[in-house]
Phi, psi and omega in degrees: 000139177313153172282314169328309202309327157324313176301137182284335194288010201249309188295273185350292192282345176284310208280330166328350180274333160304356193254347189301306203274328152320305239249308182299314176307321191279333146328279143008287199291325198277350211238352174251031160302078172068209205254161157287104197293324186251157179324145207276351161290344169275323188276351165266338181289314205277332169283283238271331157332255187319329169296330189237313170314314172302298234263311161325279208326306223270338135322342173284304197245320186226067195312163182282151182250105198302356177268040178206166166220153170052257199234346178284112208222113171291154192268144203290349178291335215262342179252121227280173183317300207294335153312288146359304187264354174291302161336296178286004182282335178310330197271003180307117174325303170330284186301337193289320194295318195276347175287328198289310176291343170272327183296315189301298166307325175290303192311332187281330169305327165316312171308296195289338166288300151359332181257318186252021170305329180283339178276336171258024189294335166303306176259035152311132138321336185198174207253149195319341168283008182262037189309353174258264162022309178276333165321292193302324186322311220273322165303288194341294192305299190301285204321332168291323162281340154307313172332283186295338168318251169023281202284326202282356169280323189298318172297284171350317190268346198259321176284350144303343200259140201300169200270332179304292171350309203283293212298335175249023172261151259227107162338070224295163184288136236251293214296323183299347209275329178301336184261021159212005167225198186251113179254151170313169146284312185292138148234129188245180168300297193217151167226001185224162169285204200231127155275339178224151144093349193258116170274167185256138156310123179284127159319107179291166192266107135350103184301331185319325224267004175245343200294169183309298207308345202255006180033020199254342171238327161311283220234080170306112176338110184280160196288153152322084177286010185248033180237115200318144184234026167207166186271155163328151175281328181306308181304325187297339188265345182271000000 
């Protein structure tokens, strides 16, 4: 096993991909919401627009930073060499080349919900004159599987890549990462434990407890010397 393959937040954000077909089913369900009002090339443009453009840009340009969940975030001084270098793998061609190819599969999946959308018109969410309703339902819905898409292809691709490969990548810089990657607002010390790789600490020893005064390590209690070392002469005589 890769050494990296240890971090949980690499698993957290990979597994995000099971949530894609939940987030499409509900796109599905929002784009078959009544008739269409605008030409039907304009209202798949204006969903995949909105659906795919936060999410690309911000894989491009500013990656999601994966050391977090949900709003909760670790603070970027807190993360060891190798979490650091897990960073720079983000910043990469490769992944950026793989956002693109993933926004591109999506906009076509977008299309093919779009076509059988009129087959879930029985079970639309709201009732057909609320066709702006089923939109936004339907952005929403696209924008979220864009995410998870995303970010869990970007992991994917940093958990393939050989452990050499890896081993020669570079830390990313501790002062840059707040200015280059999308971070939660809540940030703490630590959110998830360490599974590997984490030594336990020894309890340091209390100075009281080595000093002159605890007389317990130093300087140890002398026996009692008032305790008789030989038997009475009375017993000896019975």
């Amino acid at each position: 096993m890769r050494s990296f393959w240890s971090d949980p937040f690499l698993w957290i954000h990979l597994s995000g991909v099971a949530t894609v077909p939940i987030f499409l089913g509900l796109c599905l369900l929002g784009l078959a919401v009544g008739s269409p009002m605008l030409p039907v090339w304009l209202e798949v443009f204006l969903v995949a627009v909105a659906g795919i453009a936060p999410v690309l840009w911000m894989q491009l340009f500013r990656p999601f930073y994966i050391f977090s969940i949900l709003v909760v975030a670790v603070k970027p001084q807190n993360l060891t060499p190798s979490q650091q270098q897990i960073l720079t793998r983000f910043k990469t061609k490769l992944n950026q080349g793989l956002a693109l190819f993933v926004a591109v599969l999506l906009a076509v999946i977008l299309w093919q919900l779009y076509r059988l959308a009129p087959l879930a018109a029985g079970v639309a969410p709201f009732p057909p004159s609320w066709r702006w309703a089923g939109l936004l339902l339907a952005v929403a819905a696209f924008l979220a599987s864009n995410l998870f898409l995303q970010v869990s292809a970007g992991v994917m691709a940093v958990l393939l890549m050989p452990e050499s490969e890896f081993a020669a990548t570079k830390p990313y810089v501790l002062e840059e990462i707040r200015h280059d990657f999308t971070i939660a607002p809540w940030q703490v010390d630590r959110l998830l434990p360490t599974f590997a790789g984490e030594t336990t600490a020894t309890a340091a020893v209390p100075a009281e407890s080595i000093g002159p005064a605890s007389g317990s390590l130093v300087n140890p209690k002398p026996a009692d010397t008032n305790l008789p070392t030989s038997l009475p002469e009375q017993s000896l005589e019975k």
